[in-house]
Every structure is written in C-alpha cells, then in structure tokens.
PQR file with spaces between the fields and no chain letter, atoms N, CA, C, O and H, PARSE charges and radii, in Angstrom:
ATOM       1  N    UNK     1    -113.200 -163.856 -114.429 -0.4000 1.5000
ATOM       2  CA   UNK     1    -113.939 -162.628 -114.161 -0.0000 2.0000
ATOM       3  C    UNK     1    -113.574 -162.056 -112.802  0.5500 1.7000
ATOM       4  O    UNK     1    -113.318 -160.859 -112.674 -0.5500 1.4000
ATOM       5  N    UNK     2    -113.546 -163.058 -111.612 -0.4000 1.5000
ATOM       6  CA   UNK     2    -113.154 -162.790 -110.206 -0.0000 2.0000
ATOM       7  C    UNK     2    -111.792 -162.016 -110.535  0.5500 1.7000
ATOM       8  O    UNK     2    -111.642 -160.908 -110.020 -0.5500 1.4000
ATOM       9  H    UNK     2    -113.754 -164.030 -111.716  0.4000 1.0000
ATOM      10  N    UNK     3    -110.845 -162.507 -111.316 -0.4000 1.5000
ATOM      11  CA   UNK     3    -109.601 -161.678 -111.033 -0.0000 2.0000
ATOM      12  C    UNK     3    -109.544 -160.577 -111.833  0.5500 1.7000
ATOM      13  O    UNK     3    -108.686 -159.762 -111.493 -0.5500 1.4000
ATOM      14  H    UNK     3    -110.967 -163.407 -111.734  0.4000 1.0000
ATOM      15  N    UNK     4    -110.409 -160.211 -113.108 -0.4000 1.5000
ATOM      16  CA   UNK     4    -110.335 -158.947 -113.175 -0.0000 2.0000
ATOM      17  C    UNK     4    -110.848 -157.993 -112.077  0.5500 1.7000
ATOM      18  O    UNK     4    -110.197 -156.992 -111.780 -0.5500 1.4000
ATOM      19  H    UNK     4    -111.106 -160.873 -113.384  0.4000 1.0000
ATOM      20  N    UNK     5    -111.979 -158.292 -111.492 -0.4000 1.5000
ATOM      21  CA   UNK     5    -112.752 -157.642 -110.317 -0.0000 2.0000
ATOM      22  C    UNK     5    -111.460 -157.179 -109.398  0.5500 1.7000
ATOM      23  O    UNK     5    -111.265 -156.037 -108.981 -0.5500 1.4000
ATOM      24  H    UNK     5    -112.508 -159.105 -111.734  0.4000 1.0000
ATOM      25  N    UNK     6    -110.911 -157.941 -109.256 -0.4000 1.5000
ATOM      26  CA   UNK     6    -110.244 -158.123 -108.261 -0.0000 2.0000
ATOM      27  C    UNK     6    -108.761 -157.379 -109.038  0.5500 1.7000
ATOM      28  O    UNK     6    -108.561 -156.566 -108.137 -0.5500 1.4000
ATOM      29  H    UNK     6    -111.070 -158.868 -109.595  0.4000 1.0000
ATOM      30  N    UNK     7    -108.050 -157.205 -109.668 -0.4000 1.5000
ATOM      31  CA   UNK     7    -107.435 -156.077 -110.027 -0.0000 2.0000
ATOM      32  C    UNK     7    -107.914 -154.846 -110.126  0.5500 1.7000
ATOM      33  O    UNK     7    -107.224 -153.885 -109.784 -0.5500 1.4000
ATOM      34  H    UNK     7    -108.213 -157.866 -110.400  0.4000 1.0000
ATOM      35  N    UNK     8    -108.996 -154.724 -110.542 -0.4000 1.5000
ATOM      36  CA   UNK     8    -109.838 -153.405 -110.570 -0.0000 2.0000
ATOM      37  C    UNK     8    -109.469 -152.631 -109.286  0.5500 1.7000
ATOM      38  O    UNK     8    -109.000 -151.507 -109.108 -0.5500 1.4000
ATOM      39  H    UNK     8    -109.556 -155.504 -110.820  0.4000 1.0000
ATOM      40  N    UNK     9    -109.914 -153.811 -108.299 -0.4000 1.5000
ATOM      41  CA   UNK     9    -109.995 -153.404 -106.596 -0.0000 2.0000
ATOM      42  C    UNK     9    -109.059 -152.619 -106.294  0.5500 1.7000
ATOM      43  O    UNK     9    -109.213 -151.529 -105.744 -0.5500 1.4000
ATOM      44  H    UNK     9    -110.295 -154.724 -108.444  0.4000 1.0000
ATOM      45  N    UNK    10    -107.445 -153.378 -106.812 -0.4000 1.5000
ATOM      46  CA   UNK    10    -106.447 -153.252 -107.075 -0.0000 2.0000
ATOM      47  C    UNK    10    -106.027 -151.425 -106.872  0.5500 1.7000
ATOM      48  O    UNK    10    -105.805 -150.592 -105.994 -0.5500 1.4000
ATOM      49  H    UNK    10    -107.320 -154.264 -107.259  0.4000 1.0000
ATOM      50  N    UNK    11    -106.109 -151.555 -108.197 -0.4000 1.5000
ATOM      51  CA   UNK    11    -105.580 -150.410 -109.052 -0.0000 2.0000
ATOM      52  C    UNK    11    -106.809 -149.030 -108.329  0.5500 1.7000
ATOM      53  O    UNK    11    -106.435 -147.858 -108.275 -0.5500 1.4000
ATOM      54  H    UNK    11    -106.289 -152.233 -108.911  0.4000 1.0000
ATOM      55  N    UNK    12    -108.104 -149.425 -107.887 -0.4000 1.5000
ATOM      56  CA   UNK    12    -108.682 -148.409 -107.263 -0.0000 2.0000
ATOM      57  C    UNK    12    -108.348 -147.842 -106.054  0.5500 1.7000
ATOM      58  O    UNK    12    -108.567 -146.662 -105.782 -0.5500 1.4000
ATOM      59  H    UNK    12    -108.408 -150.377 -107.932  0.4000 1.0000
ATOM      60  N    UNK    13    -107.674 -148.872 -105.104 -0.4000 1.5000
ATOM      61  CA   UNK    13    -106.963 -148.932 -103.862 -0.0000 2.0000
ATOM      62  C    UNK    13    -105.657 -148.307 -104.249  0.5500 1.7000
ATOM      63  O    UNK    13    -104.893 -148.152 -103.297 -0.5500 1.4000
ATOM      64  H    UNK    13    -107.496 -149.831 -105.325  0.4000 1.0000
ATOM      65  N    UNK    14    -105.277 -147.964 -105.259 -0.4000 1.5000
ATOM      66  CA   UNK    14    -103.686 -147.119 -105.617 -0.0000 2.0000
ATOM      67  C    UNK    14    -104.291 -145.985 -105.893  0.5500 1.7000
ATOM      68  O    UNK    14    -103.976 -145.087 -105.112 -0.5500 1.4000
ATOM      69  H    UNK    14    -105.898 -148.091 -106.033  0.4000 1.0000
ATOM      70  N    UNK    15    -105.002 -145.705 -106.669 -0.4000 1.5000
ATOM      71  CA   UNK    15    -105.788 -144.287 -106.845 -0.0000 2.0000
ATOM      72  C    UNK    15    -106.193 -143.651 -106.268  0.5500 1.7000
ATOM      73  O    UNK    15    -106.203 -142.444 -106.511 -0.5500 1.4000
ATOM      74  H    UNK    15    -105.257 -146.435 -107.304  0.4000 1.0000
ATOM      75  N    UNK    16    -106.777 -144.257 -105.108 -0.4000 1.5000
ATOM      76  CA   UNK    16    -107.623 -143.360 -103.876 -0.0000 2.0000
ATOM      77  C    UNK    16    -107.557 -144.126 -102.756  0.5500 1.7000
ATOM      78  O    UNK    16    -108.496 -144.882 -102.508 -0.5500 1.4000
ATOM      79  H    UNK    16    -106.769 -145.237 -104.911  0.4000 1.0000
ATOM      80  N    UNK    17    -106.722 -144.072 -102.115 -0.4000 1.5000
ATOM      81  CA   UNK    17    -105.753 -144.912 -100.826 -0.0000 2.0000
ATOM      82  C    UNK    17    -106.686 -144.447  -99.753  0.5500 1.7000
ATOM      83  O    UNK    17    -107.148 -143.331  -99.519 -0.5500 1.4000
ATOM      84  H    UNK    17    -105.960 -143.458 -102.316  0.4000 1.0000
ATOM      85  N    UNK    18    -106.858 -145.775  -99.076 -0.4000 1.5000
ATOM      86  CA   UNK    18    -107.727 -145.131  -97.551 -0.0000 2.0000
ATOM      87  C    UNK    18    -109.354 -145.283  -98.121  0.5500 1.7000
ATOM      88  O    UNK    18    -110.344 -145.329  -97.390 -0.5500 1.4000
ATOM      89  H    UNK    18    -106.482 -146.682  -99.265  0.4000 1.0000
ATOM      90  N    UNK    19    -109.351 -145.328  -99.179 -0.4000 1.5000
ATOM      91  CA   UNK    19    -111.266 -145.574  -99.387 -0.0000 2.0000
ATOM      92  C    UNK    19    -111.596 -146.618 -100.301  0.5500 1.7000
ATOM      93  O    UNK    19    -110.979 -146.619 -101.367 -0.5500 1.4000
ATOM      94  H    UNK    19    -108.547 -145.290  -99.772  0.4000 1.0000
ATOM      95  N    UNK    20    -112.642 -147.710 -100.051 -0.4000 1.5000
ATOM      96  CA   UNK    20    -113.198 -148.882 -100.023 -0.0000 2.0000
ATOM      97  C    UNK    20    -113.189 -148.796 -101.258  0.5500 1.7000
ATOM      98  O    UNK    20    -113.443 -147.652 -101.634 -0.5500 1.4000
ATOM      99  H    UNK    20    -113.143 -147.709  -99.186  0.4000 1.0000
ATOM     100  N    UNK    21    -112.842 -150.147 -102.767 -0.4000 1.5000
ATOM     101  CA   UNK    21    -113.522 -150.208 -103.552 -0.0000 2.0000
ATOM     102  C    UNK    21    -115.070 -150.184 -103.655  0.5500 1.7000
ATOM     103  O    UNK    21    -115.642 -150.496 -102.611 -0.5500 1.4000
ATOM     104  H    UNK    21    -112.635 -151.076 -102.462  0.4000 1.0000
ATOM     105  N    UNK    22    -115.827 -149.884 -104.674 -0.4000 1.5000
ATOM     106  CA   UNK    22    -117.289 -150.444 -105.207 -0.0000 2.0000
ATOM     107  C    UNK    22    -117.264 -151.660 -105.657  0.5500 1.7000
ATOM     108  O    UNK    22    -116.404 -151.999 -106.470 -0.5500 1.4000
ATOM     109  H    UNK    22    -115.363 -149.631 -105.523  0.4000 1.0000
ATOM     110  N    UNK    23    -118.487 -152.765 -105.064 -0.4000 1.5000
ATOM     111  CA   UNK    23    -118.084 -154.119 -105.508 -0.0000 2.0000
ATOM     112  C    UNK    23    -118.224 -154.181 -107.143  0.5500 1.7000
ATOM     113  O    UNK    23    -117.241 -154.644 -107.722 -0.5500 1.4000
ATOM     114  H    UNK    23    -119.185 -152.489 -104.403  0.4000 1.0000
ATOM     115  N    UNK    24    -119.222 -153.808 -107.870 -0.4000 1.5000
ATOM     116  CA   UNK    24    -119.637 -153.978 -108.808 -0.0000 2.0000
ATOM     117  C    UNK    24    -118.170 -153.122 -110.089  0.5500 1.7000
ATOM     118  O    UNK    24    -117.458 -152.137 -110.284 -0.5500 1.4000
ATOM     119  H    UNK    24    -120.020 -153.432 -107.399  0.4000 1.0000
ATOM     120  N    UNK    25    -118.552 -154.422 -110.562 -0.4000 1.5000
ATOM     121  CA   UNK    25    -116.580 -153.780 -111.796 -0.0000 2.0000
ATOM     122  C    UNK    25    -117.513 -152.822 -112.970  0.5500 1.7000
ATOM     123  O    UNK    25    -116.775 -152.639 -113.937 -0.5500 1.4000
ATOM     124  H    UNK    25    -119.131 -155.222 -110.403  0.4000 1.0000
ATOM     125  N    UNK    26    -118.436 -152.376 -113.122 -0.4000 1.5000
ATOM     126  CA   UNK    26    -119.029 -150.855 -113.961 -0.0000 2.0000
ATOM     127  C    UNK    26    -118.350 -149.515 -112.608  0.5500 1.7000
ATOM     128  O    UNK    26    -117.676 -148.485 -112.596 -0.5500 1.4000
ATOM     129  H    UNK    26    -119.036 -152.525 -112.336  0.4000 1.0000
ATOM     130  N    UNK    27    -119.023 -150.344 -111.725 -0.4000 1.5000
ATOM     131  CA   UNK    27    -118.556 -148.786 -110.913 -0.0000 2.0000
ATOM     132  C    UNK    27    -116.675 -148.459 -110.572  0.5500 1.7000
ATOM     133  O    UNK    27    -116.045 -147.429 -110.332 -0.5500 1.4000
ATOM     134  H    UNK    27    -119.570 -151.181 -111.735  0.4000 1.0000
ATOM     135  N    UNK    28    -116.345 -149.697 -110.691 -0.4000 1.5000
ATOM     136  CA   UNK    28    -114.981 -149.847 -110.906 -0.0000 2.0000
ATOM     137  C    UNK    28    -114.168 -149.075 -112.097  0.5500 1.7000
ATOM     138  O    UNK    28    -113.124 -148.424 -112.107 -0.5500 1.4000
ATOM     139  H    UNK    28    -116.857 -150.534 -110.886  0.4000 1.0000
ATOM     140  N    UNK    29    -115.086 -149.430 -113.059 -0.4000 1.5000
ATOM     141  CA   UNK    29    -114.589 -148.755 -114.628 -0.0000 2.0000
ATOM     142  C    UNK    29    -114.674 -147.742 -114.472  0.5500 1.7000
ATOM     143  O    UNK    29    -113.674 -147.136 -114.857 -0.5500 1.4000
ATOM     144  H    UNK    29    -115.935 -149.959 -113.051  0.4000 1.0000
ATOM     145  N    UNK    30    -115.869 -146.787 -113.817 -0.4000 1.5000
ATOM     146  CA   UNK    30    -116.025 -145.457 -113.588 -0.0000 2.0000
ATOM     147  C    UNK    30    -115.088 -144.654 -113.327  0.5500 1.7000
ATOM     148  O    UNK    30    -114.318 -143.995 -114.024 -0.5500 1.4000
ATOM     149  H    UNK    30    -116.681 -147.279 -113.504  0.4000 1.0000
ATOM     150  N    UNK    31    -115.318 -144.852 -111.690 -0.4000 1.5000
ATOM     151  CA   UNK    31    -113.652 -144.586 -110.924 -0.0000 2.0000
ATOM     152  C    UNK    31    -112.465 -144.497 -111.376  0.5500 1.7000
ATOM     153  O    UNK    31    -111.885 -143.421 -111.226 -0.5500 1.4000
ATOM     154  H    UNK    31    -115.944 -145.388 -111.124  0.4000 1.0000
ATOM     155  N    UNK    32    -111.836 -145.518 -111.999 -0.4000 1.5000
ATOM     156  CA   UNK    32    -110.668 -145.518 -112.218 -0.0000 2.0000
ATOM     157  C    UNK    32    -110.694 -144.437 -113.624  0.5500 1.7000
ATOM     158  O    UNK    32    -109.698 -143.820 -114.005 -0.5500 1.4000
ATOM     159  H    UNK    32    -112.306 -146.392 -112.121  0.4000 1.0000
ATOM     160  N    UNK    33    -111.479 -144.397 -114.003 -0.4000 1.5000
ATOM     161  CA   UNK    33    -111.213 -143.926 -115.758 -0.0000 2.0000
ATOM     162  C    UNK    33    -111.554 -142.269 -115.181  0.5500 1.7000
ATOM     163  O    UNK    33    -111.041 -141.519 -116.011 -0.5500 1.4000
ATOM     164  H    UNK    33    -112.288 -144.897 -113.694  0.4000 1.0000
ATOM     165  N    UNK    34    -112.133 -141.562 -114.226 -0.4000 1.5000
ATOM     166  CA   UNK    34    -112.267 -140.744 -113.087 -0.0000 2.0000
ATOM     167  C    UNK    34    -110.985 -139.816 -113.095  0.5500 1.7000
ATOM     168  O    UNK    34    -110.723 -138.671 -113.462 -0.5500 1.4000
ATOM     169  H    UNK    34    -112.549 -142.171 -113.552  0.4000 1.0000
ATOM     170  N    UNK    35    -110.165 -141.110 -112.379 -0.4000 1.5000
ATOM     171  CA   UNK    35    -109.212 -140.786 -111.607 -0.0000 2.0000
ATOM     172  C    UNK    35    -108.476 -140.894 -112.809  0.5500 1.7000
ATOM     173  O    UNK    35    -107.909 -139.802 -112.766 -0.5500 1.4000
ATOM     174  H    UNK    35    -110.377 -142.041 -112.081  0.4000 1.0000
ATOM     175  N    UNK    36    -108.116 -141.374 -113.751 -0.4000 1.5000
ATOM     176  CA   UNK    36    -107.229 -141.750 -114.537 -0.0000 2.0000
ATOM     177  C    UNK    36    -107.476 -140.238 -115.379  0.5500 1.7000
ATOM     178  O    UNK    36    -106.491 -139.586 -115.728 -0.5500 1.4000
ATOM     179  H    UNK    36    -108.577 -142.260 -113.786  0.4000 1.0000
ATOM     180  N    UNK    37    -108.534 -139.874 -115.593 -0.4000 1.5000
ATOM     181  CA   UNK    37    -108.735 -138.997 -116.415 -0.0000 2.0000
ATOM     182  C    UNK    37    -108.388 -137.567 -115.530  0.5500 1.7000
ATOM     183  O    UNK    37    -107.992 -136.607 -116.191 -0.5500 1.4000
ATOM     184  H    UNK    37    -109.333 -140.403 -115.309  0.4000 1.0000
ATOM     185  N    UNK    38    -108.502 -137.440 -114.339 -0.4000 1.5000
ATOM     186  CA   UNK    38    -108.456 -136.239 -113.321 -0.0000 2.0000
ATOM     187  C    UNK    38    -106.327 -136.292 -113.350  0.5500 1.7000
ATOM     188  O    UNK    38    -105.805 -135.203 -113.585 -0.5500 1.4000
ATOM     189  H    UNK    38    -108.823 -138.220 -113.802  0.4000 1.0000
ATOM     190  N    UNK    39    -105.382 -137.481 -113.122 -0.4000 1.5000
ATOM     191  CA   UNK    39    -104.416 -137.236 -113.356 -0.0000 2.0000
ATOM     192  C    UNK    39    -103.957 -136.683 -114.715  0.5500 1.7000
ATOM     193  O    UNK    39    -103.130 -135.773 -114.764 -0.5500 1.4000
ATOM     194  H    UNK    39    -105.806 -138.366 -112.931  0.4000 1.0000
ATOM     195  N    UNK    40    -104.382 -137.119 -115.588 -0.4000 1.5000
ATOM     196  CA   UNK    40    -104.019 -136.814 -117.031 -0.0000 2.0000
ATOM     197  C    UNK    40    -104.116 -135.374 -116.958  0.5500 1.7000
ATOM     198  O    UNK    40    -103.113 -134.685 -117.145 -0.5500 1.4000
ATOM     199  H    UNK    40    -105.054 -137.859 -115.548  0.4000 1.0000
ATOM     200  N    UNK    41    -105.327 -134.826 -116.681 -0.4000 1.5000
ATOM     201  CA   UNK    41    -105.449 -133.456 -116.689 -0.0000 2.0000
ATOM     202  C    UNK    41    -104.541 -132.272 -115.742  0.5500 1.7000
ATOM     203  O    UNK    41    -104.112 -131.169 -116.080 -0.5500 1.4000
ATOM     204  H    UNK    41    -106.141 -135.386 -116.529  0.4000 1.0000
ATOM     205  N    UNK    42    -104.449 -133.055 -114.345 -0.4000 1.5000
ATOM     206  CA   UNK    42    -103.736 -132.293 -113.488 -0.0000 2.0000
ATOM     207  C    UNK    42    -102.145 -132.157 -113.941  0.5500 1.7000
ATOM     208  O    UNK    42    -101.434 -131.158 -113.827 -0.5500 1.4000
ATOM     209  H    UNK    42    -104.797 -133.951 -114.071  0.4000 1.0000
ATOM     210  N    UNK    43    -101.732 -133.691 -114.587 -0.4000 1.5000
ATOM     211  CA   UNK    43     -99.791 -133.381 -114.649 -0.0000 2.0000
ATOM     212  C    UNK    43     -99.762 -133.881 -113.564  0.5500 1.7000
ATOM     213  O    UNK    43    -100.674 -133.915 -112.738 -0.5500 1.4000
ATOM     214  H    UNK    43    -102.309 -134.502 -114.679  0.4000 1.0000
ATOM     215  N    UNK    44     -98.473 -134.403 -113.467 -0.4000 1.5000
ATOM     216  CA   UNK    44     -97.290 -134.825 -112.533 -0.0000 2.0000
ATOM     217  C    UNK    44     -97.156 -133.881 -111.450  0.5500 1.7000
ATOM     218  O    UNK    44     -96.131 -133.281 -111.775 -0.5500 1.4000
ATOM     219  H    UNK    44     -97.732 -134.375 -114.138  0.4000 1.0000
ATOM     220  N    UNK    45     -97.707 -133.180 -109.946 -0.4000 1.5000
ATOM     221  CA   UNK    45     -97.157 -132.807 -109.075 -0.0000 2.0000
ATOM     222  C    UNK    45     -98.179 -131.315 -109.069  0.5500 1.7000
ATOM     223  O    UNK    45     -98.164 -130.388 -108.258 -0.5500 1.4000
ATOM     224  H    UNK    45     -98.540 -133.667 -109.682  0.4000 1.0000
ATOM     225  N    UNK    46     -99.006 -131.504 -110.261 -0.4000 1.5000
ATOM     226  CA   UNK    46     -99.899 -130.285 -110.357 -0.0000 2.0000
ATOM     227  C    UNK    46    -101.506 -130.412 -109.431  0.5500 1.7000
ATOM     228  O    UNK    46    -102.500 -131.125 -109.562 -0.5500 1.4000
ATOM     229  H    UNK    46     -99.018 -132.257 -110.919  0.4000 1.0000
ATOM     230  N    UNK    47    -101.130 -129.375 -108.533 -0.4000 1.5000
ATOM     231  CA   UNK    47    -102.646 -129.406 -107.825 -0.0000 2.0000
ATOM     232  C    UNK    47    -103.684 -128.806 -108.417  0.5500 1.7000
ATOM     233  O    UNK    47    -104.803 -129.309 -108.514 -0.5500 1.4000
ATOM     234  H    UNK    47    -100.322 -128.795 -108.426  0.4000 1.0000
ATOM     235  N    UNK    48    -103.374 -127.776 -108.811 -0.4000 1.5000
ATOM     236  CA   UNK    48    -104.220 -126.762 -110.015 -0.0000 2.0000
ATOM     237  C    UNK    48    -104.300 -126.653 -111.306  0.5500 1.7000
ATOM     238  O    UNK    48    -103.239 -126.162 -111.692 -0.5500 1.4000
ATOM     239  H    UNK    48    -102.465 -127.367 -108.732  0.4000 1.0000
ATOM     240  N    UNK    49    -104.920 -126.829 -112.076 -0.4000 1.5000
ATOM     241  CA   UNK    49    -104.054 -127.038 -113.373 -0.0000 2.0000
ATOM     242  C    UNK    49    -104.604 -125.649 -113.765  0.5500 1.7000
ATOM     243  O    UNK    49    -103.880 -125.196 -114.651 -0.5500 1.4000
ATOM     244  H    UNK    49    -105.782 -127.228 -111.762  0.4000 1.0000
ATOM     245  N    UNK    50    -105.539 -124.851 -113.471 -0.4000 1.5000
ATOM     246  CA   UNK    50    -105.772 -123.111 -113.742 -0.0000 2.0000
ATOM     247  C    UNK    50    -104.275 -122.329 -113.518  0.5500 1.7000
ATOM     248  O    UNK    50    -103.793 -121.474 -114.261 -0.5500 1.4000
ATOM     249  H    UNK    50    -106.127 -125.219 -112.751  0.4000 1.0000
ATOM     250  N    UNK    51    -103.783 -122.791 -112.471 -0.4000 1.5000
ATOM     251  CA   UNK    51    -102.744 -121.906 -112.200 -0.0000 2.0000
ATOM     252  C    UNK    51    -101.461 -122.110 -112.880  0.5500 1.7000
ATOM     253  O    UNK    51    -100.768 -122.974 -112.342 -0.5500 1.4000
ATOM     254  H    UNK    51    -104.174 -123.486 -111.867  0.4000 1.0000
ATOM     255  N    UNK    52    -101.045 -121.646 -113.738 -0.4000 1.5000
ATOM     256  CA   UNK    52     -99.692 -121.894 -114.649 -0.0000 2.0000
ATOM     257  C    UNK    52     -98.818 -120.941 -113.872  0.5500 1.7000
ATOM     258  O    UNK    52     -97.633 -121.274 -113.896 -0.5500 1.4000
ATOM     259  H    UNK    52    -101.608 -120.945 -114.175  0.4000 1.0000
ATOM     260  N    UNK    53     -99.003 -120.180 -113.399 -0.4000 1.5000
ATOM     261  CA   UNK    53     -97.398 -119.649 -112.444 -0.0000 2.0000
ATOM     262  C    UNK    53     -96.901 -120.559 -112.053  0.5500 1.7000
ATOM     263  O    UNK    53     -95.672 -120.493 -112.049 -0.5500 1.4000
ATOM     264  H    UNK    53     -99.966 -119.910 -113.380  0.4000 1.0000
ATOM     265  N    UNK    54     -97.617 -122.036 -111.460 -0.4000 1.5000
ATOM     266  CA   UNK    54     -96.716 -123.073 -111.334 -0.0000 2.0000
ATOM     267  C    UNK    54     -96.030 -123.809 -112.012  0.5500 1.7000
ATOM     268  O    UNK    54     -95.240 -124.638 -111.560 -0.5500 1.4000
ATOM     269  H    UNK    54     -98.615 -122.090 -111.463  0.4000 1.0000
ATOM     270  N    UNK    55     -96.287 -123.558 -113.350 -0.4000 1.5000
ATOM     271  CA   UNK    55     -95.358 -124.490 -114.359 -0.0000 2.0000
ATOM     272  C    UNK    55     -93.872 -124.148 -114.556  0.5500 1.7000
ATOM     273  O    UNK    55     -93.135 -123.170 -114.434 -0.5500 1.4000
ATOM     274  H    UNK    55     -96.929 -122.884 -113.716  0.4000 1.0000
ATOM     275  N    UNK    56     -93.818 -125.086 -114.821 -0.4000 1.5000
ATOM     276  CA   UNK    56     -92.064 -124.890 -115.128 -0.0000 2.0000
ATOM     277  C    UNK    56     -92.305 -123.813 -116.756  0.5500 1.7000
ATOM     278  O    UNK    56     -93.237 -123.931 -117.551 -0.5500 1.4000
ATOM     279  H    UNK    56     -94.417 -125.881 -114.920  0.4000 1.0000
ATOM     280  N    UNK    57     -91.212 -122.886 -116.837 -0.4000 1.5000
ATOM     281  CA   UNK    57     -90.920 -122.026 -117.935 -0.0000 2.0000
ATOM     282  C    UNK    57     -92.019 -121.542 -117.801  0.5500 1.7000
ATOM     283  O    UNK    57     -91.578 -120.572 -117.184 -0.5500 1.4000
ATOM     284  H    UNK    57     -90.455 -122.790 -116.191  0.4000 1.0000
ATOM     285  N    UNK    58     -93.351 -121.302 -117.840 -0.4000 1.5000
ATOM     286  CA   UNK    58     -94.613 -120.185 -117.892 -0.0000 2.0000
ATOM     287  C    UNK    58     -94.088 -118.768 -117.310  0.5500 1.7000
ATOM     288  O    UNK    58     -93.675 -118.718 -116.151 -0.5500 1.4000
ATOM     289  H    UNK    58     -93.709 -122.089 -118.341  0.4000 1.0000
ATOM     290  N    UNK    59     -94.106 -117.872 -117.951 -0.4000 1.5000
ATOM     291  CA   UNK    59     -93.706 -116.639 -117.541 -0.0000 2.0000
ATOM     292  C    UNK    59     -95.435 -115.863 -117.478  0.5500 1.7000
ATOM     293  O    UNK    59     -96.279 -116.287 -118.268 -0.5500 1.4000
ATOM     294  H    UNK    59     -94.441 -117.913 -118.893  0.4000 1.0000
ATOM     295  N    UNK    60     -95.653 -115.192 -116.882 -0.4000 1.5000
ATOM     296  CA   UNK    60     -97.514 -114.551 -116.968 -0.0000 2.0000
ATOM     297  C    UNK    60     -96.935 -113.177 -117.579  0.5500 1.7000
ATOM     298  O    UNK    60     -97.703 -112.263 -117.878 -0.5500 1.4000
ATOM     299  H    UNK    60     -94.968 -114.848 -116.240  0.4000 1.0000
C-alpha cells in the first residue's frame, strides 16, 4: 500500500512540480486524474484550448 502512496507522490510531483503532495492517496487520485484530465484537454503545447488560431492547419 506504502508504495502505491508513494508512486502517487511520484507522479503528482511530475504534474505539478514545486508543490507538496496530499498525504492521503483519495486526494492523490483526485489530483492526478485533475491534471491528467486538464492535459488531455489542453493538447501537447496548448495553453488555450478556446483559441484554435493556434492550431496547426485551423484557418478562422
């Protein structure tokens, strides 16, 4: 159980660099699935995902 906790920590410390895991692994699940879900949506290199003038090929 300690070493899932403890990957959690992990993988939360890659996601959001510079700020403390939550000890408890629910708030762990949160977070990451958060963040996991906030990249999915943004794309690769996308700060906005409203703004499609930034996409590659999008013509407005």
């Amino acid at each position: 159980m300690m070493t899932g906790l403890k990957r959690k920590q992990e993988q939360f410390c890659d996601l959001y660099p510079g700020q403390t895991p939550p000890d408890s692994e629910a708030a762990l699940d949160i977070a990451i699935a958060e963040a996991m879900r906030e990249r999915y949506h943004r794309g690769p290199g996308e700060q906005q995902p409203e703004d499609r003038a930034g996409w590659p090929g999008f013509k407005p």
